[in-house]
Legacy VTK file of the C-alpha trace (Angstrom):
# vtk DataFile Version 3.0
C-alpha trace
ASCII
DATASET POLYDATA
POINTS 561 float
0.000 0.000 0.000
2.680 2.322 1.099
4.294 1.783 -2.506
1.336 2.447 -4.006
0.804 5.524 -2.162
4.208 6.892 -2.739
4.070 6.418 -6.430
0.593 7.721 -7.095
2.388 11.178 -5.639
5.423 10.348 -7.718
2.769 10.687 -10.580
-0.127 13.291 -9.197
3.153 15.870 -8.323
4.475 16.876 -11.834
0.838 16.442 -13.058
-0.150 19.705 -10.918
3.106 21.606 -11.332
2.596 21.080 -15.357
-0.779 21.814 -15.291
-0.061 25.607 -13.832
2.926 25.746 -15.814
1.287 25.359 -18.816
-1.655 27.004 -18.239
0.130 30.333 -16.972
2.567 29.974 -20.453
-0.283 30.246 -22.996
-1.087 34.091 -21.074
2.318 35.054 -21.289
2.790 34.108 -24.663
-0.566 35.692 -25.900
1.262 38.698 -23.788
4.073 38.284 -25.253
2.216 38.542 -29.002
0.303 41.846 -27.737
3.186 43.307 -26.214
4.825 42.799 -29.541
2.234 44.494 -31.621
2.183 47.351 -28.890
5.643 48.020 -29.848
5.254 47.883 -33.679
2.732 50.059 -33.547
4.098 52.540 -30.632
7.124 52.280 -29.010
6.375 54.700 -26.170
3.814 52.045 -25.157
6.212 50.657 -22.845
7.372 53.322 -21.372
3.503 53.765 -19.685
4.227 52.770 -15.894
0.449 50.870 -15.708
1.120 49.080 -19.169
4.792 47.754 -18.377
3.804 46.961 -14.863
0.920 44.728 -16.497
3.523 42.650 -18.612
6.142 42.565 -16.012
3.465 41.234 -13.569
2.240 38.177 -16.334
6.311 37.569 -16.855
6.693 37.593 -12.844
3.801 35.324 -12.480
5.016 33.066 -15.046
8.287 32.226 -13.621
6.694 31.745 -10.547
4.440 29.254 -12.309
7.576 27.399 -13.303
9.925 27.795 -10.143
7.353 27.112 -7.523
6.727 23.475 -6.592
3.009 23.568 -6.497
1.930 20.466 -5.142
3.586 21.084 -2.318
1.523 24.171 -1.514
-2.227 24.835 -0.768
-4.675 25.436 -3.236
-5.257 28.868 -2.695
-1.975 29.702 -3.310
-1.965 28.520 -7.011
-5.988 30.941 -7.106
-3.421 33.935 -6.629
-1.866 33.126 -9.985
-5.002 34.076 -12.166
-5.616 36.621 -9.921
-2.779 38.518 -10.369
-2.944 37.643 -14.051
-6.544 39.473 -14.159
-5.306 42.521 -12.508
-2.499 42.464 -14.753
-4.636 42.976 -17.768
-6.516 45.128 -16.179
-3.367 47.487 -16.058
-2.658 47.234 -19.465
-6.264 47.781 -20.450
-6.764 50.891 -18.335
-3.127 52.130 -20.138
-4.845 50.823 -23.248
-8.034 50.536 -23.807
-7.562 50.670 -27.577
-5.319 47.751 -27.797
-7.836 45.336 -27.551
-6.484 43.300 -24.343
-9.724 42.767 -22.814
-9.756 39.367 -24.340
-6.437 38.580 -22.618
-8.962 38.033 -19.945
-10.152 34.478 -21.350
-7.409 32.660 -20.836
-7.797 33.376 -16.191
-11.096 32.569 -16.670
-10.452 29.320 -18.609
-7.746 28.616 -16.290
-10.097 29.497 -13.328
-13.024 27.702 -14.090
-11.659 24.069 -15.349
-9.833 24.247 -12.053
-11.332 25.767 -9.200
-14.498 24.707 -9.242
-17.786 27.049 -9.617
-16.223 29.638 -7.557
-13.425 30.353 -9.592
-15.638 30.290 -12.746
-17.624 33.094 -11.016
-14.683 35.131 -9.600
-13.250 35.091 -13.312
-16.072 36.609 -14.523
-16.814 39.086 -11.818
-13.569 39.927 -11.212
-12.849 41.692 -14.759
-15.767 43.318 -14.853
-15.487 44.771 -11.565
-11.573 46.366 -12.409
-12.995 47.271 -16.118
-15.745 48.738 -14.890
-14.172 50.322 -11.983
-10.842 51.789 -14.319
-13.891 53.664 -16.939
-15.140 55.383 -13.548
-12.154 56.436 -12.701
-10.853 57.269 -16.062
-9.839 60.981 -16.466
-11.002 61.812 -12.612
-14.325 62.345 -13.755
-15.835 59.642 -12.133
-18.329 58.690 -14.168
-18.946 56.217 -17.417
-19.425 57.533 -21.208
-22.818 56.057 -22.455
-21.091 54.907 -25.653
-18.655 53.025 -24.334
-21.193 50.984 -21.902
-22.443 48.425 -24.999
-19.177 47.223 -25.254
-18.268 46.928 -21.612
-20.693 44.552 -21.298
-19.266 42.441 -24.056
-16.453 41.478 -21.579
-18.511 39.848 -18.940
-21.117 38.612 -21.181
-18.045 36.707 -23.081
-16.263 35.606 -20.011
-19.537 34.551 -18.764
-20.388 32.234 -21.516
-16.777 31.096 -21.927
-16.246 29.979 -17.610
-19.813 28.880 -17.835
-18.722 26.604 -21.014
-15.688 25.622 -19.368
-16.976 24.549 -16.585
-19.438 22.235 -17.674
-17.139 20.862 -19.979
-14.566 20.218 -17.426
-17.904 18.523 -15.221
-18.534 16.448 -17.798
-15.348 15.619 -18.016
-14.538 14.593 -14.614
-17.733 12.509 -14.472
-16.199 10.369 -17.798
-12.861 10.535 -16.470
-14.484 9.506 -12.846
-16.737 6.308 -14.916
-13.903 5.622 -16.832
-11.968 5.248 -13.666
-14.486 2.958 -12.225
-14.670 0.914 -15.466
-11.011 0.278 -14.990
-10.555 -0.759 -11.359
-13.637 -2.975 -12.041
-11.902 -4.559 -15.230
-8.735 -4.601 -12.911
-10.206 -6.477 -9.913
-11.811 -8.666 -12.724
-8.662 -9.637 -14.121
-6.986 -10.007 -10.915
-9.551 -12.426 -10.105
-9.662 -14.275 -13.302
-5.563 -14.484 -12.935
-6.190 -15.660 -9.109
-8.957 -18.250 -10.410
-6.623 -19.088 -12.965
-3.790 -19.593 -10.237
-5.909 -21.879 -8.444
-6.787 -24.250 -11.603
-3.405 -24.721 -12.517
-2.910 -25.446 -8.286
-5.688 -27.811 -8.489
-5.052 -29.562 -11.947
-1.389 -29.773 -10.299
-2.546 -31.550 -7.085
-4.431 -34.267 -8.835
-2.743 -37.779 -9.539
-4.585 -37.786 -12.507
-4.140 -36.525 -16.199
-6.061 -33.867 -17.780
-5.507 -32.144 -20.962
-7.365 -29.215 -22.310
-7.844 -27.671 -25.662
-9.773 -24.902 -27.399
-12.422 -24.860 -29.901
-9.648 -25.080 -32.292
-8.417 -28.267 -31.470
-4.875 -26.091 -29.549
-3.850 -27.968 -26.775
-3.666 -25.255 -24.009
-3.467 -27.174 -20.594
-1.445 -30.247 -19.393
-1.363 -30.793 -15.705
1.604 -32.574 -13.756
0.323 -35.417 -13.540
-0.641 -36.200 -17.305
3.177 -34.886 -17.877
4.376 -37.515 -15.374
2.448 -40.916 -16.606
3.675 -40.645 -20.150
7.114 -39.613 -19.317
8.171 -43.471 -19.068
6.982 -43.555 -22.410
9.567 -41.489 -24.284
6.616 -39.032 -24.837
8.576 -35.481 -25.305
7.313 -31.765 -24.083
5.724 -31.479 -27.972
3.215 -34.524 -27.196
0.393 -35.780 -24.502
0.436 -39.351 -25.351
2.559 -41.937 -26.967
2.496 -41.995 -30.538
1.176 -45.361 -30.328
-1.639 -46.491 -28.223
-3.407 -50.145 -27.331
-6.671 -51.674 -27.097
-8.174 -53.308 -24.626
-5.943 -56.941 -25.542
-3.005 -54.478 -25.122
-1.616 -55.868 -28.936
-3.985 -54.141 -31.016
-2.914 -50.272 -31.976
-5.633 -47.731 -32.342
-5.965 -46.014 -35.732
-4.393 -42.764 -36.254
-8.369 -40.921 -36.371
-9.934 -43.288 -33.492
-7.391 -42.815 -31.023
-9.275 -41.195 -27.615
-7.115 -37.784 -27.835
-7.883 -37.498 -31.323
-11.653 -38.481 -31.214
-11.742 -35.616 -28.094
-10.321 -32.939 -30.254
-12.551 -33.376 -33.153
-15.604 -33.311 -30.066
-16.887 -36.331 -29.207
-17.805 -37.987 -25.917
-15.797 -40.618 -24.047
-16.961 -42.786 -20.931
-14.167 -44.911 -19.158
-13.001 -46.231 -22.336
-9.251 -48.205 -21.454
-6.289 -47.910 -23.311
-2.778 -49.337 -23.150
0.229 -47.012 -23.473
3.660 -49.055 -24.307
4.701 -51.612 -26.636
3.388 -55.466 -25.670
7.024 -56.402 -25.045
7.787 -53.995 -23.005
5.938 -52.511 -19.839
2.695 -50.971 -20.117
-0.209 -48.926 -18.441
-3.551 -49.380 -18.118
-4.737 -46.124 -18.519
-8.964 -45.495 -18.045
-9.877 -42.282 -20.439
-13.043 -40.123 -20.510
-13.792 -36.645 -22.399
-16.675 -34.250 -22.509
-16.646 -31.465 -25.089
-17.192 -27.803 -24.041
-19.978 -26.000 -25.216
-20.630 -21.578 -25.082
-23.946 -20.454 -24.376
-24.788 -20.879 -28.121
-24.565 -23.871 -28.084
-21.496 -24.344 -30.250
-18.392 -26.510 -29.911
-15.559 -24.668 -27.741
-13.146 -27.067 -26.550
-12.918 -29.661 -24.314
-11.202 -31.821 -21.428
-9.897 -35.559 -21.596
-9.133 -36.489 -18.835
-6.074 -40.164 -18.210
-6.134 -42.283 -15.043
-3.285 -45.273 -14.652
-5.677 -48.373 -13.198
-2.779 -50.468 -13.617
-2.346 -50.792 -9.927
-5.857 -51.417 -9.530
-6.249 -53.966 -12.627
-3.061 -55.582 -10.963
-5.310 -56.351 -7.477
-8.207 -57.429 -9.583
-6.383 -60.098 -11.652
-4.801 -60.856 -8.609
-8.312 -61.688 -6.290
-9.312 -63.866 -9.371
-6.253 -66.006 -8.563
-6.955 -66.577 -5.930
-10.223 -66.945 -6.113
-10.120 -69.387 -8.986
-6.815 -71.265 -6.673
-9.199 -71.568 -3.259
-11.689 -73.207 -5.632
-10.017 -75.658 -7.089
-8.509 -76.360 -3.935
-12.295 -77.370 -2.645
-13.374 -78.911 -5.514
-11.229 -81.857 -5.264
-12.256 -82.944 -1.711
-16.120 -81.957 -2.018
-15.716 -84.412 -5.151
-14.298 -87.374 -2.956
-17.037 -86.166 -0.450
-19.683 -86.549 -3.102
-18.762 -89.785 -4.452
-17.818 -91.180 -1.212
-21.730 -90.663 0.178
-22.960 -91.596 -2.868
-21.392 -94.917 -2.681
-22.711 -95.035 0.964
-26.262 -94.624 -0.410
-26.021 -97.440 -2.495
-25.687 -99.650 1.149
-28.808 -100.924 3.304
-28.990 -98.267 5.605
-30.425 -97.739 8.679
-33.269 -94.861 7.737
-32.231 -92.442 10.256
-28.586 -92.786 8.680
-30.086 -92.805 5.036
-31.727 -89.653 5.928
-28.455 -88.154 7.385
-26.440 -89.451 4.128
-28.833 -87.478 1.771
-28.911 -84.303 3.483
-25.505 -84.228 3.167
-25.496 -85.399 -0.671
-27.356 -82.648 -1.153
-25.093 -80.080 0.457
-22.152 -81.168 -1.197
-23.896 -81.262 -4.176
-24.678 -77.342 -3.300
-21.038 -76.845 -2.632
-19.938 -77.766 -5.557
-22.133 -75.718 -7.711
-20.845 -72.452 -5.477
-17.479 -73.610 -6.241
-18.388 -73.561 -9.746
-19.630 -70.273 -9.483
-16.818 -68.924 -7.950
-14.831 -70.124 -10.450
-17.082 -68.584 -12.943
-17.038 -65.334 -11.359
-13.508 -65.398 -11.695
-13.017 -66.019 -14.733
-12.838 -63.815 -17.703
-15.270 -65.750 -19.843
-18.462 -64.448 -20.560
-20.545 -67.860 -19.886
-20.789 -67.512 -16.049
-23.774 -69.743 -15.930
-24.989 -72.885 -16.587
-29.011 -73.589 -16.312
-31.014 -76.895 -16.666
-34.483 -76.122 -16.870
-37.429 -78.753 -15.845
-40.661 -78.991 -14.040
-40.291 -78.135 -10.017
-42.417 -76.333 -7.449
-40.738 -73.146 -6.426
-43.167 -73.557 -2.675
-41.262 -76.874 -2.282
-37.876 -75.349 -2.898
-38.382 -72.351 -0.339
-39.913 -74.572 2.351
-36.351 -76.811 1.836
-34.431 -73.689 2.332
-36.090 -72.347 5.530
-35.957 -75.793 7.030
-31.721 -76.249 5.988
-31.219 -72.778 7.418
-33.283 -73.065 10.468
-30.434 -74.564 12.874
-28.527 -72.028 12.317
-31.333 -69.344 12.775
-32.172 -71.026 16.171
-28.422 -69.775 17.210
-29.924 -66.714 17.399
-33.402 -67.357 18.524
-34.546 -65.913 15.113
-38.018 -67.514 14.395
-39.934 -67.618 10.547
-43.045 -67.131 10.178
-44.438 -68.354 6.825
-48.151 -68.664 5.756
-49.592 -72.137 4.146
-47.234 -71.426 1.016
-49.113 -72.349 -2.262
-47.849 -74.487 -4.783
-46.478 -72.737 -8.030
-45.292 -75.551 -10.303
-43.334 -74.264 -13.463
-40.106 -74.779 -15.461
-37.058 -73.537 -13.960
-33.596 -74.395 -12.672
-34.263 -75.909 -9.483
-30.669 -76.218 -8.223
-30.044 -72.527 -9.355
-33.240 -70.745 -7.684
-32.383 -73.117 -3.977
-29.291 -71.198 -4.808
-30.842 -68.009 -4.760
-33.168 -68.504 -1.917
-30.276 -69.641 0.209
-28.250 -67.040 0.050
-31.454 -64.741 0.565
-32.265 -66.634 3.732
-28.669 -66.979 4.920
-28.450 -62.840 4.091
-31.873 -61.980 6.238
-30.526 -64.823 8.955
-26.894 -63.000 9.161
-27.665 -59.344 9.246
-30.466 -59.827 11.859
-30.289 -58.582 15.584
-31.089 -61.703 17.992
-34.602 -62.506 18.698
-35.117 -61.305 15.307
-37.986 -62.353 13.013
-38.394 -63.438 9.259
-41.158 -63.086 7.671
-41.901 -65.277 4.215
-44.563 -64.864 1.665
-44.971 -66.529 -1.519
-47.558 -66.004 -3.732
-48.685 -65.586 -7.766
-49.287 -61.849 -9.087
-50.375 -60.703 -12.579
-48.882 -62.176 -15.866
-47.963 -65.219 -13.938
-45.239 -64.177 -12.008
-44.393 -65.838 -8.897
-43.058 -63.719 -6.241
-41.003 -64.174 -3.119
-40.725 -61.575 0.079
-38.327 -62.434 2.242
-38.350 -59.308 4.992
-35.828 -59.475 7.966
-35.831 -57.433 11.272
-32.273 -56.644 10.775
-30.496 -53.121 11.053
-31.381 -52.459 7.283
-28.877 -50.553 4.677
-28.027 -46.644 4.203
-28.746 -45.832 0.234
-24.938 -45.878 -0.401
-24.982 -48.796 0.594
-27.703 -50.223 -1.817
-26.233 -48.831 -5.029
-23.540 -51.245 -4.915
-25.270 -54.379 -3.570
-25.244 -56.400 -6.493
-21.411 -55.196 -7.299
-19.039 -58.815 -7.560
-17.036 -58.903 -4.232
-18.571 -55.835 -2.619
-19.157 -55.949 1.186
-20.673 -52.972 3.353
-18.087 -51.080 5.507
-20.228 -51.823 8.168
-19.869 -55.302 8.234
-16.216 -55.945 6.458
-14.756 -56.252 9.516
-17.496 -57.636 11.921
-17.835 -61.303 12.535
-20.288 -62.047 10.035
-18.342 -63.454 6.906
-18.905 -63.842 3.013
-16.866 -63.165 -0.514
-19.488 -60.768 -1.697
-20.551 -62.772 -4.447
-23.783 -63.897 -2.911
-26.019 -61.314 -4.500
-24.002 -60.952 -7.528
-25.213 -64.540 -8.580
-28.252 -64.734 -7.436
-29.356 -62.088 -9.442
-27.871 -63.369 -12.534
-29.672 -66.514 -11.882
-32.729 -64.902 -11.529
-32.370 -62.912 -14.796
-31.718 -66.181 -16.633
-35.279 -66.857 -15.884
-36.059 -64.352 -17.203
-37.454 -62.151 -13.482
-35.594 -59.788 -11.223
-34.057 -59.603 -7.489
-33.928 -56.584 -5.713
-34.114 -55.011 -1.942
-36.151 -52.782 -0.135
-34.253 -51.370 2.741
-33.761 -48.443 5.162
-31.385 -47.629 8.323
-32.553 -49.498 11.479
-36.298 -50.834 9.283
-34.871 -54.131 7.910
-34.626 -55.456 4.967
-36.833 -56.556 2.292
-35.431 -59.356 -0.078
-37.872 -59.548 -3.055
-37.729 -62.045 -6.144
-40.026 -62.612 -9.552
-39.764 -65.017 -11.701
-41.971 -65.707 -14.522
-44.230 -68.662 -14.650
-44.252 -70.177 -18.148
-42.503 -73.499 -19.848
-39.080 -72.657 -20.310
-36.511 -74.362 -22.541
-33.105 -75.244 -21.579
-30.291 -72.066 -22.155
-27.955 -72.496 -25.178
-24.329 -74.127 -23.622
-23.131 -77.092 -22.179
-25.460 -78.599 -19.688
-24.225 -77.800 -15.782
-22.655 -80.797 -13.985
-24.583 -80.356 -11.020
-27.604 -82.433 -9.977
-31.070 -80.413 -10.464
-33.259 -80.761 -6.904
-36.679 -81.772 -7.949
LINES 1 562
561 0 1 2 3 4 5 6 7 8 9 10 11 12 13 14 15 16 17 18 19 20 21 22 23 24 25 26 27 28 29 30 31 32 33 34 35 36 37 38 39 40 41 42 43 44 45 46 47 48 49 50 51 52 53 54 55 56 57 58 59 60 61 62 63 64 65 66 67 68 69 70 71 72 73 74 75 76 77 78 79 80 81 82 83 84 85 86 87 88 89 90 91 92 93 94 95 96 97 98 99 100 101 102 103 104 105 106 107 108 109 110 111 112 113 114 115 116 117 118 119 120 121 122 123 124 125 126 127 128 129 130 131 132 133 134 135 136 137 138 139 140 141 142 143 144 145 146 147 148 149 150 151 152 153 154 155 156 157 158 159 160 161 162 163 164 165 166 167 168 169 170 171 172 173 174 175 176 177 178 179 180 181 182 183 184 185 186 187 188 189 190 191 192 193 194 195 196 197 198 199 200 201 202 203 204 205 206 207 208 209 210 211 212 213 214 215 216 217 218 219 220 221 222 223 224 225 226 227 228 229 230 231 232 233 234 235 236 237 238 239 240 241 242 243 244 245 246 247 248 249 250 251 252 253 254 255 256 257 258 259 260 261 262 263 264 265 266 267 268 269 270 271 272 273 274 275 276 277 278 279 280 281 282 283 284 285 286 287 288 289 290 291 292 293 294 295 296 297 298 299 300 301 302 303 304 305 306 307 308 309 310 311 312 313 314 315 316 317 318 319 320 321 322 323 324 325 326 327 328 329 330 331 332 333 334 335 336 337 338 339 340 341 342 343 344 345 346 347 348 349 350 351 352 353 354 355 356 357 358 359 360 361 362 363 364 365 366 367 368 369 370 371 372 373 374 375 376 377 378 379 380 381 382 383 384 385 386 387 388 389 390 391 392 393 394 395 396 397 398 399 400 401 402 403 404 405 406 407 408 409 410 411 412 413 414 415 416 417 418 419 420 421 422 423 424 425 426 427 428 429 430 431 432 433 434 435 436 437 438 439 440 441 442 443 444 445 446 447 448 449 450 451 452 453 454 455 456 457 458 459 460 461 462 463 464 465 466 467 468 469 470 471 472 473 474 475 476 477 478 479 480 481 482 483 484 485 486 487 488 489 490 491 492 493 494 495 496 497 498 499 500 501 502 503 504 505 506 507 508 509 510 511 512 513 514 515 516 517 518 519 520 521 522 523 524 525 526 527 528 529 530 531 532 533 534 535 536 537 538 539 540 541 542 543 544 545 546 547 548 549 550 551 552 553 554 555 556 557 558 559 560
């Protein structure tokens, strides 16, 4: 501020000076002209003691307008000058009338009037008249006025009047412009300091991020690169002239993009991109998964101005997926090979005269190995990159049957708990389906409303036909229910609430992931009904009509009738 303050004086100072300076120097040189002609045309004029006093006077006054530092003096000082200007010509005039030096008197009053304000206006008018008017009276001693010479007396104020009176309001008008134009410019200021502070914080931001984002105009001019776009192609051999490697990968990481249909170049010419994934590097060397997305920016009419594409490396995160699948797919295989000795084992068993309490033992537990293995066949499914994850055998089977099996496997371990069921007479709805696949699905509903219920909790189970012929399932817990973040990524492979990822209920996260496949292979729909601290609602449709058997091998697993 103090800077500021110092050189705004540094300026206003020989601004103020000048201004008197130059003002004073067009009298004495329009003095200097009429003193002149005086001379030509008498040369005894300057021997007159009022006339040479009157041009000594402007002369004195005009050094004193350039010796003087004026802006380091009041105001009322710098009035004098004029002053003494006015009764300078008013010497010469009274020495002179003839001359013609009454008009001398226009350049006070112009000086007067753009400068001090209305009052000096006035006093440059008044001011001459009152020393003209005042030397005629006391011309000759007579004291009194010649009637012929009164007309053009008052020319002199009626001139000076219209001249301060123009000059002033010119000078107003003026200083309102000057005063607007002012404002104009420290708003315009402020507004460019702002835009360079907003600018400032972009570049801060786009800085900070750890990912890439390039920017370009409306003509296709790359104008922004951030650090971090600078940084993940830099391994690359990509130099400061370029934002990406010259040659970029599909998805298999071995096929190159065309030139045109490369992401950067499909943003520059305006088009949208969602999360589409590119490779940078050659295949025998090391390369980055790098997850792209564009929008185009458009002005408020609605044309094309540029855009943003933004690069984030998911190599890491790719890395940890592949990863999980391993072992995924290795912890499956791993229970695959003694569930199949279990399997065979009771199977053989069967085939024995058995006591029937044993029998009855044997085949529950056929039937839960037989359950395992299909989950270890999903599993291995779900971990795997191929896009047949299922495998459905369709046949006659009574979905009432299959829900009354699952309430009474799950039951013992309900009881743990003291969580009760309460299930009306369920009616019998007999279609085609995948019997083995929808058990599938109720038990891991039943198992989910079990596991996230409080103790003493309740279950409630209703089964019944609606319109079109689609049988529906409610399966509503008393449980501590689910937030809405929660429920946008229920049906997400491997995704577990933070609430209970570390709590002592256990599960991959795949439950809900397959189950709702499965129930889209029928052709229905699985989804929940939840809210904090309400419970849970678990709800299933499936349609009711002969189905035939899905394209594929058939599934190696037994179908429960």
């Amino acid at each position: 501020m103090v800077a500021v303050s110092g050189g705004s004086e540094a300026i206003v100072r020989p601004a103020v000076e000048r201004s008197v300076f130059l003002s004073q120097l067009l009298l004495a040189g329009a003095m200097l002209v009429l003193a002149t002609i005086s001379f030509v045309i008498d040369p005894t004029s300057l021997a007159s003691p009022l006339f040479f006093t009157g041009v000594v006077v402007v002369f004195t006054v005009t050094g004193l307008a350039a010796a003087v530092p004026w802006s380091r003096v009041d105001k009322l000082w710098i009035v004098s000058l004029p002053v003494l200007d006015i009764i300078a010509i008013a010497l010469i005039r009274q020495e002179q009338p003839q001359l013609g030096a009454s008009f001398l008197f226009v350049f006070p009053a112009i000086w007067m009037s753009m400068h001090f304000g209305f009052w000096g206006a006035a006093t440059s008018v008044v001011l001459p008249a009152i020393l003209t008017w005042g030397g005629e009276f006391l011309r000759d001693g007579t004291h009194t006025i010649d009637p012929a010479i009164l007309p053009r007396l008052g020319v002199v104020p009626i001139v000076l009047c219209f001249v301060a009176t123009t000059v002033y309001s010119t000078t107003r008008r003026a200083a309102a412009q000057r005063s607007l134009l002012q404002q104009q410019a420290d708003l315009f200021e402020r507004a460019l300091q702002s835009s360079r502070r907003q600018k400032q914080t972009l570049d801060g931001l786009f800085d900070a991020v750890d990912f890439g984002v390039v920017g370009f105009d409306g003509s296709s001019r790359i104008n922004l690169v951030n650090r971090a776009q600078r940084e993940m192609v830099a391994p690359f051999g990509v130099g400061d002239g370029s934002v990406v490697p010259s040659v970029v990968y599909r998805e298999d990481r071995t096929t190159p993009y065309e030139e045109n249909d490369r992401p950067l170049e499909r943003a520059l010419r305006g088009e949208m991109i969602d999360r589409e994934t590119v490779w940078f590097g050659d295949p025998d060397e090391t390369q980055a998964a790098i997850l792209t997305s564009a929008r185009p920016v458009i002005d408020e009419h609605g044309h094309y101005d540029g855009g943003v594409i933004v690069f984030r490396d998911i190599t890491a995160e790719l890395k940890a997926v592949k990863a999980r699948d391993d072992l995924v797919a290795s912890v499956s295989h791993e229970l695959r090979t003694p569930l199949t000795s279990i399997v065979g084992y009771t199977e053989l068993a069967l085939d024995e005269d058995l006591p029937a309490s044993t029998r009855s033992m044997l085949e529950i537990t056929a039937r839960n190995a037989d359950r395992m293995l299909g989950i270890v066949a999903d599993l291995l499914a779900a971990a795997s990159d191929s896009p047949q994850t299922l495998l459905m055998v369709f046949a006659p089977c009574d979905l009432a049957r299959i829900v009354r099996d699952g309430i009474e496997s799950i039951t013992p371990v309900a009881s743990i708990n003291h969580i009760t069921f309460t299930e009306p007479e369920l009616e019998p709805l007999e279609f085609d389906a995948d019997a083995f696949r929808l058990r599938q699905v109720i038990d891991n509903i039943l198992s989910n409303a079990v596991k996230y219920n409080v103790a003493y909790g309740r279950i409630d189970v209703t089964l019944r036909a609606v319109a079109d012929g689609v049988a529906e399932l409610r399966v509503h817990d008393t449980g501590r229910g689910m937030s809405d973040a929660e429920q946008a990524h229920l049906f997400d492979r491997f995704y577990r609430a933070d609430s209970v990822r570390n709590s002592a209920v256990h599960g991959s996260g795949l439950g809900l992931s397959i189950s709702r496949d499965i129930v889209h292979r029928h052709g229905g729909d699985l989804r929940l009904e939840s809210s904090r601290n309400n419970g849970t609602t678990a709800i299933m449709t499936v349609p009711m009509r002969e189905r035939r058997p899905a394209a594929g091998p058939t599934s190696p697993a037994k179908a429960t009738p």
